[in-house]
C-alpha positions in Angstrom: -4.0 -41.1 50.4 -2.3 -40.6 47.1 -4.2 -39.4 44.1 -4.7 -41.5 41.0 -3.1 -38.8 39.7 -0.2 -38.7 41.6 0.0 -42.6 41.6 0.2 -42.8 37.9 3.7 -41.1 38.3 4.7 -42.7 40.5 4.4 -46.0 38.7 5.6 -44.1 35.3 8.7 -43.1 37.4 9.3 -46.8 39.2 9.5 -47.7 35.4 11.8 -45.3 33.9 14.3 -45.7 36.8 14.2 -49.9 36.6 14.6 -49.7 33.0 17.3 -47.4 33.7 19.4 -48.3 36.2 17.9 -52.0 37.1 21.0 -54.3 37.6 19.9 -57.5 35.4 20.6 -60.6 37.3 18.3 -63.0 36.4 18.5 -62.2 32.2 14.7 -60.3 33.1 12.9 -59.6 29.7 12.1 -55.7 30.4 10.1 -55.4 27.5 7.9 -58.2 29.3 8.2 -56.5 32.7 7.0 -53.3 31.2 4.0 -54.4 29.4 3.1 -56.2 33.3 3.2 -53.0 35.2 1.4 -51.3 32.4 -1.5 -54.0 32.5 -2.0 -53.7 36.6 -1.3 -50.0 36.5 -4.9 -49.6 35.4 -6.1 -51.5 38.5 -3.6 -50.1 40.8 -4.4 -46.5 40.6 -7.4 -47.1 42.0 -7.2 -49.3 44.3 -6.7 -48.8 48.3 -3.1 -48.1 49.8 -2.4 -51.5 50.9 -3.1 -53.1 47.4 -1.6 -50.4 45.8 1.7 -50.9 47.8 1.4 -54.8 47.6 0.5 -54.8 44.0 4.1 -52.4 43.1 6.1 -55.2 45.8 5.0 -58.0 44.0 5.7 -56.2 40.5 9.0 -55.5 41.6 9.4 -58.6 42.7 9.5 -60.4 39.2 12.8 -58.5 38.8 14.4 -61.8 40.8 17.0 -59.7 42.7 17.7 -58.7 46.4 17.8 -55.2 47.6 14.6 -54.4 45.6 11.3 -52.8 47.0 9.0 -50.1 47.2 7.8 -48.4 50.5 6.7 -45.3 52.3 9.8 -43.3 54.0 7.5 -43.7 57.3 7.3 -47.3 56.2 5.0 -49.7 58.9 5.3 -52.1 59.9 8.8 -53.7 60.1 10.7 -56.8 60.0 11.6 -58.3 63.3 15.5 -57.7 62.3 14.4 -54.0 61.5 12.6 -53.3 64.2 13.4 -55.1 67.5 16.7 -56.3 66.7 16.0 -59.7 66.1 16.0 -63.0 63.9 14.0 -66.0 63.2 13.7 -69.2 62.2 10.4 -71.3 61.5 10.9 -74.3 64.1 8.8 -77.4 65.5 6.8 -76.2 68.6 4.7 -78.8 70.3 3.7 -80.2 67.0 3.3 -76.9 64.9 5.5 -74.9 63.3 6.4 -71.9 65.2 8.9 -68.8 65.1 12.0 -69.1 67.3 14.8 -66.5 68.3 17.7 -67.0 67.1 19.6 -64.0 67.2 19.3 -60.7 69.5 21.3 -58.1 68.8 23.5 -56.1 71.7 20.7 -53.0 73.1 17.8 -53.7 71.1 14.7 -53.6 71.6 14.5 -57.4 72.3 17.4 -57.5 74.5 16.0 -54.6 76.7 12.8 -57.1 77.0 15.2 -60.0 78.5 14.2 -61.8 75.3 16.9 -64.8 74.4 17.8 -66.8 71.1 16.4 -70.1 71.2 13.1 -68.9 72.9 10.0 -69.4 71.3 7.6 -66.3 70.1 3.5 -67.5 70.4 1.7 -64.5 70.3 1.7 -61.0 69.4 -0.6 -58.3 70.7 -3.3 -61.5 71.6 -2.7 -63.1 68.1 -1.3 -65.9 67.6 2.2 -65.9 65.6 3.1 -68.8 62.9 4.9 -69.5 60.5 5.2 -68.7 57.6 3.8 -65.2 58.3 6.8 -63.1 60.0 5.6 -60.6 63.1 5.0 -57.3 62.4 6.2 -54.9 64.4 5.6 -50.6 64.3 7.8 -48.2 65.1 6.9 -46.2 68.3 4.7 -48.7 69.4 5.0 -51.3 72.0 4.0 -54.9 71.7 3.1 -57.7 73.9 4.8 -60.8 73.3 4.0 -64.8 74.5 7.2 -66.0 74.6 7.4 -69.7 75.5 10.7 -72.3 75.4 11.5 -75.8 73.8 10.5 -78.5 75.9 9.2 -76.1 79.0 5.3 -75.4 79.6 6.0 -72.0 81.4 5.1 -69.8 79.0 5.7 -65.7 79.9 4.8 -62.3 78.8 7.4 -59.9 77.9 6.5 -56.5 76.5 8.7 -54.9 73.7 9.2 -51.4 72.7 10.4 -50.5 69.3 11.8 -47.3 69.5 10.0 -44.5 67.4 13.1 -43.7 65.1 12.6 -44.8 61.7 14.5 -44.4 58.6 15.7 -41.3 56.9 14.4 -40.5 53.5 17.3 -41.7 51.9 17.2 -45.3 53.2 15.1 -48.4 54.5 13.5 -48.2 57.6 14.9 -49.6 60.4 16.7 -48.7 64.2 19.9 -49.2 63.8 21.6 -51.8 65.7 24.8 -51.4 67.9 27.3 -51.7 65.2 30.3 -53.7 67.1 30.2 -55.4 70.1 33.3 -57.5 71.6 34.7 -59.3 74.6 37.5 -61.9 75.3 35.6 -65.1 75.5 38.4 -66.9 76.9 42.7 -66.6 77.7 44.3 -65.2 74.1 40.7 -65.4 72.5 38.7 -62.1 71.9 35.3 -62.6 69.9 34.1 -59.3 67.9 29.9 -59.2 67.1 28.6 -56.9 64.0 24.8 -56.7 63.4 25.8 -53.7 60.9 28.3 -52.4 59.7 27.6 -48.5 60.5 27.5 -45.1 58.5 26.8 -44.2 54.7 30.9 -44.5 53.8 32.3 -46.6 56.9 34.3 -44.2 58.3 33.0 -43.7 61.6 32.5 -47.4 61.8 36.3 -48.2 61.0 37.0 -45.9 64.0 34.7 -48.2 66.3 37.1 -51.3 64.1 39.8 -49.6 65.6 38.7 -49.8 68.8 37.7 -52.8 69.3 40.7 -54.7 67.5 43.2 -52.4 70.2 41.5 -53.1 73.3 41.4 -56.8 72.6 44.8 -57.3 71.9 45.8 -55.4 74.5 44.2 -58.1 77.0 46.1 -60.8 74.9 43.5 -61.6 71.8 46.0 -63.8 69.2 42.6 -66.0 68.1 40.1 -63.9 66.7 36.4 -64.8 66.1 33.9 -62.5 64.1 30.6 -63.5 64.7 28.4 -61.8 61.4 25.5 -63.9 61.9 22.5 -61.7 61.7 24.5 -59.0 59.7 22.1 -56.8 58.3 24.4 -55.5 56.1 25.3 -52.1 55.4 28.4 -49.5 54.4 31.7 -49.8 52.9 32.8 -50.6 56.6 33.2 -54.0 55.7 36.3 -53.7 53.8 38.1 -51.9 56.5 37.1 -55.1 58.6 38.4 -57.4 56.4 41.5 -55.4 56.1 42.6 -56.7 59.3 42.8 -60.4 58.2 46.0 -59.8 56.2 48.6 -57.5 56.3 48.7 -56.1 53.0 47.0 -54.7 50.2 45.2 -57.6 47.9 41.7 -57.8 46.1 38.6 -57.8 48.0 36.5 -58.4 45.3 35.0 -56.0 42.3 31.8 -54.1 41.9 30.5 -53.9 38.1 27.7 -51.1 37.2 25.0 -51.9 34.5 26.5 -49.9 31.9 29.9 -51.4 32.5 27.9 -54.7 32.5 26.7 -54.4 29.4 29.6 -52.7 27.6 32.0 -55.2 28.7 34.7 -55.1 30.9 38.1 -56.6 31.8 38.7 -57.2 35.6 42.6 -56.3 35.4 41.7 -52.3 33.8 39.4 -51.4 36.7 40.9 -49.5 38.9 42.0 -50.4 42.2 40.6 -48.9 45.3 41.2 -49.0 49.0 38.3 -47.6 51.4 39.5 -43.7 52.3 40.4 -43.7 55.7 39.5 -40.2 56.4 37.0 -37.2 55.1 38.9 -35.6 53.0 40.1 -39.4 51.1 36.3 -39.8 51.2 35.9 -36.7 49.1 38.7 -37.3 46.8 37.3 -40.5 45.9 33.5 -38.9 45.7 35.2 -36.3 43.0 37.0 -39.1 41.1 33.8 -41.6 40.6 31.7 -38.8 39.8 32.8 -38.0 36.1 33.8 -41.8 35.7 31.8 -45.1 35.8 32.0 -46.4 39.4 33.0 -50.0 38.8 36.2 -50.8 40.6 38.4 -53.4 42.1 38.3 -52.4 46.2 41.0 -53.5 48.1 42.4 -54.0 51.7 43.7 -51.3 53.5 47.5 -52.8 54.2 47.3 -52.7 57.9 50.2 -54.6 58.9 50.5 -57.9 60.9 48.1 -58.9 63.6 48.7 -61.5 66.7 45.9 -63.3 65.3 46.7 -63.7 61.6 46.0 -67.5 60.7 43.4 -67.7 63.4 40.2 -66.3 62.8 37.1 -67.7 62.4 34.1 -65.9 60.7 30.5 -67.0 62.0 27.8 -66.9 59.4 24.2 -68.0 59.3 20.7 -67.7 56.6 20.3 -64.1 58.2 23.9 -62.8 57.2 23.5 -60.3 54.6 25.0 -58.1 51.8 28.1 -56.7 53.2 28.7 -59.4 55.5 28.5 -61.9 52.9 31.2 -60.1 51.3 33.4 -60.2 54.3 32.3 -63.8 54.6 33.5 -64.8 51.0 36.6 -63.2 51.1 37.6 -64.2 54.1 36.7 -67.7 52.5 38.1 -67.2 49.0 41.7 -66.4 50.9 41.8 -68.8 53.4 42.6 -65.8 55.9 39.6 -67.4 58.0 37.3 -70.4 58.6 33.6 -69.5 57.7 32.0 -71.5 60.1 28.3 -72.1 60.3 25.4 -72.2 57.8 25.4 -70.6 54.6 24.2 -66.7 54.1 21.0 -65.1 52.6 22.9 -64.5 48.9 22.3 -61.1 48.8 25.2 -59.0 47.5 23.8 -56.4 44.9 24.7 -52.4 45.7 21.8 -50.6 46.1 20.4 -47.1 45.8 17.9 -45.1 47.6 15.6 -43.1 44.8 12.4 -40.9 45.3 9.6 -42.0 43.0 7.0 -39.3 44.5 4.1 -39.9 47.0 6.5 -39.9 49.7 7.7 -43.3 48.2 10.6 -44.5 48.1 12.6 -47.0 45.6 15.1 -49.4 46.7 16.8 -50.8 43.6 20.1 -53.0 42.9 22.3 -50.7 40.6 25.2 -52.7 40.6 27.1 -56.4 41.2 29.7 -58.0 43.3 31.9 -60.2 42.3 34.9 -62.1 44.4 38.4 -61.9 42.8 37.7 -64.8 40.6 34.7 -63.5 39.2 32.4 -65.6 41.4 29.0 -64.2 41.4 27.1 -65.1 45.1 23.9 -63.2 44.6 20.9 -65.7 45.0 23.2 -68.6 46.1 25.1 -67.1 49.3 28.3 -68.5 50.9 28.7 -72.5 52.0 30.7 -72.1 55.3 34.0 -73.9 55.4 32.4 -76.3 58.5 29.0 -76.3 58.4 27.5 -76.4 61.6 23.5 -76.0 63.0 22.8 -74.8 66.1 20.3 -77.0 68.4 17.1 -75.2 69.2 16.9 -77.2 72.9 20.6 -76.5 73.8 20.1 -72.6 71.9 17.4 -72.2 74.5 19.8 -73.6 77.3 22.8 -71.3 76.8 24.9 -73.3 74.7 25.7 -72.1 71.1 27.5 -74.8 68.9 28.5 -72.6 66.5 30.3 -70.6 68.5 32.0 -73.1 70.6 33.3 -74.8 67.0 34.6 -71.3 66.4 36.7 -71.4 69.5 37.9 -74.6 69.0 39.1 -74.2 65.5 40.9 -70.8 66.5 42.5 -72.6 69.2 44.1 -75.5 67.0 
């Protein structure tokens, strides 16, 4: 257990560093804020780990921005996404509202289980699970799961184990999902899956890009779908992605810091970035931004024509996140793709990693994105092109509308 002692700075420093690096979205009255935190401090420091924890979340969370929060490194529990490799969405259950799958990401923890999207989660660990409390699941532990399915009585028992890897100190915890997975779902059509797009910079994760993109279009891909639903989010990687639906060099949007922010700034003066494409480009551009604010304009890579230029189709849904929003709104700003599906979490705003003491650990928005033309999508997402739902019966039998409108527009 932390000391008062200890706690105080810990709350001291959680103030300093918001008032210091906060990104304002929401036009937040810090001097307001402040005298808040100071007025539950009192109670805080004394109070049990739990409240203590709670009460800093729930501070934090008058901020109005994503990518916020405050956690152990060796944070438990975690969300299903975080944890099992899962999403969910609150459904209607036999006349209650109940959590169903809806997706499972390629060798997680719920796939190894044999547990499918549009299947129905009852019970945890002999209590029952409802909406709108999510499960909670603990690293290193395994869990016993009721799983039941729309319009079926047979209900089963599946037992999940989260794997005991948690995050590093310097970021949320979570196991990491397979970052790419792909397949030809059909004659000239190749369909590419990211859950997360992989690795601090995206380096490594452009290599698996690479990959993937060359061994489809050597079985004939010239209609490509990206499925990001359930994107967690993630690196940089998602501009090398992107890169691929056009063949040259044009905006991918801009990120602004809070200084910058508040200075003033004029799009056109930024500079203009493309991702490095190697180490040592990582380290030039590391050198660069270090003496000089870090808002630029990033741009695609120039990777030349592709078979399947003007036909791709990007999947989306309410889990798709951060970085895969971005790739979602470009890809819809251009016209270089269809967005296809429901629209995405609206949560775009980088974010840092900052020790606070205690072994706790500050996650904090430090700057914007913006598309091209200065659209902001932070707390309102991106509204697919053709909007499509899928059906949690026919989910639950195989059949995945969203998809199958992907392939169809692709193959116009």
């Amino acid at each position: 257990m932390v000391t008062p002692k200890e706690r105080i700075r810990v709350i001291n420093h959680v103030k300093t560093l918001v008032l210091r690096h906060h990104f304002n979205v929401a036009n937040i009255d810090y001097a307001a804020w402040s005298c808040e935190l100071d007025r539950r401090a009192q109670v805080l420091v004394t109070a049990d780990d739990l409240t203590f924890e709670t009460g800093l979340r729930d501070l934090l969370a008058g901020l109005r921005s994503s990518h916020t929060n405050f956690y152990r490194w060796d944070s438990q529990p975690a969300k299903p996404q975080h944890a099992v490799g899962a999403t969910l969405r609150s459904v209607k259950h036999e006349g209650a509202a109940r959590w169903m799958v809806l997706d499972v990401y390629e060798e997680s923890a719920a796939a190894a289980a044999g547990i499918h999207p549009g299947e129905i989660l009852l019970a945890m660990n002999g209590k029952e699970l409802r909406p709108p409390i999510e499960p909670a699941f603990r690293f290193g532990e395994i869990h016993n799961l009721v799983i039941g399915t729309l319009g079926n009585g047979n209900d089963r028992e599946v037992m999940v184990t989260v794997p005991a890897k948690k995050g590093s100190r310097g970021r949320l915890p979570l196991v990491e999902p397979k970052s790419i997975a792909y397949e030809m779902l059909k004659p000239s059509v190749g369909l590419l899956k990211i859950p997360f797009f992989s690795g601090a910079f995206g380096i490594r994760f452009s290599k698996l890009v690479d990959g993937a993109i060359q061994a489809l279009t050597a079985q004939g891909c010239d209609r490509l779908i990206v499925d990001l639903r359930g994107c967690l989010g993630g690196s940089l990687g998602f501009a090398h992605l992107v890169s691929y639906f056009c063949p040259g060099r044009i905006p991918i949007g801009y990120d602004i810091t809070r200084k910058r922010l508040q200075r003033g700034y004029d799009v056109q003066k930024l500079p203009r970035i493309r991702m490095p494409s190697s180490r040592f480009g990582l380290l030039l551009c590391l050198l660069r931004f270090s003496v000089q604010d870090k808002s630029l304009v990033l741009m695609t890579q120039g990777l030349g024509d592709q078979p399947f230029h003007g036909r791709i189709a990007v999947l989306v849904n309410e889990w798709t996140n951060s970085a895969g929003e971005m790739a979602a709104q470009f890809a819809k700003d251009t016209r270089l793709a269809t967005v296809i599906g429901r629209k995405t979490m609206g949560n775009v705003l980088g974010s840092t990693v900052l020790n606070v003491g205690g072994h706790y650990k500050l996650y904090l928005p430090t700057y914007g994105w913006y598309s091209p033309d200065g659209n902001y999508l932070e707390g309102t997402g991106v509204e697919p092109d053709v909007e499509v739902d899928i059906d949690p019966k026919e989910l639950a039998c195989g059949h995945d509308a969203q998809l199958g409108t992907a392939v169809a527009v692709v193959a116009q």
